[in-house]
N, C-alpha and C positions, 0 to 999 in steps of 0.2 A: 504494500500500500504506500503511494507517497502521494504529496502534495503538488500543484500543478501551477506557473502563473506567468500570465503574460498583459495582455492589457488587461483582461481580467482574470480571476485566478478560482480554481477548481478545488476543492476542499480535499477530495480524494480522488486518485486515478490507481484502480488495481490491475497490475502487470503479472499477466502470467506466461514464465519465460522471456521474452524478448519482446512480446506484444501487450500492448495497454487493450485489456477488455472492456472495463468498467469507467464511467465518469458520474463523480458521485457527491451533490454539493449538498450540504445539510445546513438549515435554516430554523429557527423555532418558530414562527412566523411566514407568511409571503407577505408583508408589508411590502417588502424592498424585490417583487416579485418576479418585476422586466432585469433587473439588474442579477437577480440570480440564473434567469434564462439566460441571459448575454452569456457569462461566461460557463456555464455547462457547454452553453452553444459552440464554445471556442473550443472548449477542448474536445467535443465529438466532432468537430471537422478535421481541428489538427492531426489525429487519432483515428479519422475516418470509421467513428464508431455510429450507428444509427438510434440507437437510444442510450439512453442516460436519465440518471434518480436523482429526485429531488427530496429527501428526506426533512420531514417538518414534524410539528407537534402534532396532529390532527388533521391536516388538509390529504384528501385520498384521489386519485386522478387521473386522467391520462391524459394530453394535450400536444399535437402535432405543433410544429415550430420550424420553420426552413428545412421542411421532409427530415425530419428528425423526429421521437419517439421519445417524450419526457413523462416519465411514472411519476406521480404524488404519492409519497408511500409514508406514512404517520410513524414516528421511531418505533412504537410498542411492537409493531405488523412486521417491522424490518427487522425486528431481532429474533422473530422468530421461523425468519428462515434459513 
């Protein structure tokens, strides 16, 4: 697991072997909501990943974004996969 950042910065990207599978930014809130899509966005393009999670307190979802694939996934639901 490491941390990701360029103009804007990814919270986690998990690499397995030599390839980034995962883009994974975690928020307790979507207040700041376009700003968290921006840079997931950045990292699923640089990484040429098609979806990527947006981990929050309670918000559940799925929401297409520049043909991309963004899950809303509540922390309680993501820990238990």
């Amino acid at each position: 697991m490491y941390y990701w950042k360029r103009k804007g910065e990814c919270d986690f990207v998990i690499k397995e072997g030599q390839k980034i599978t995962t883009a994974i930014q975690v928020t307790y809130t979507l207040a700041r909501k376009e700003e968290e899509i921006k840079s997931l966005l950045e990292a699923l393009h640089k990484f040429n990943l098609q979806e990527g999670i947006i981990i929050t307190s309670e918000e559940e979802g799925t929401e297409i974004k520049e043909e991309k694939t963004i899950q809303y996934i509540p922390l309680w639901k993501w820990l238990l996969t």
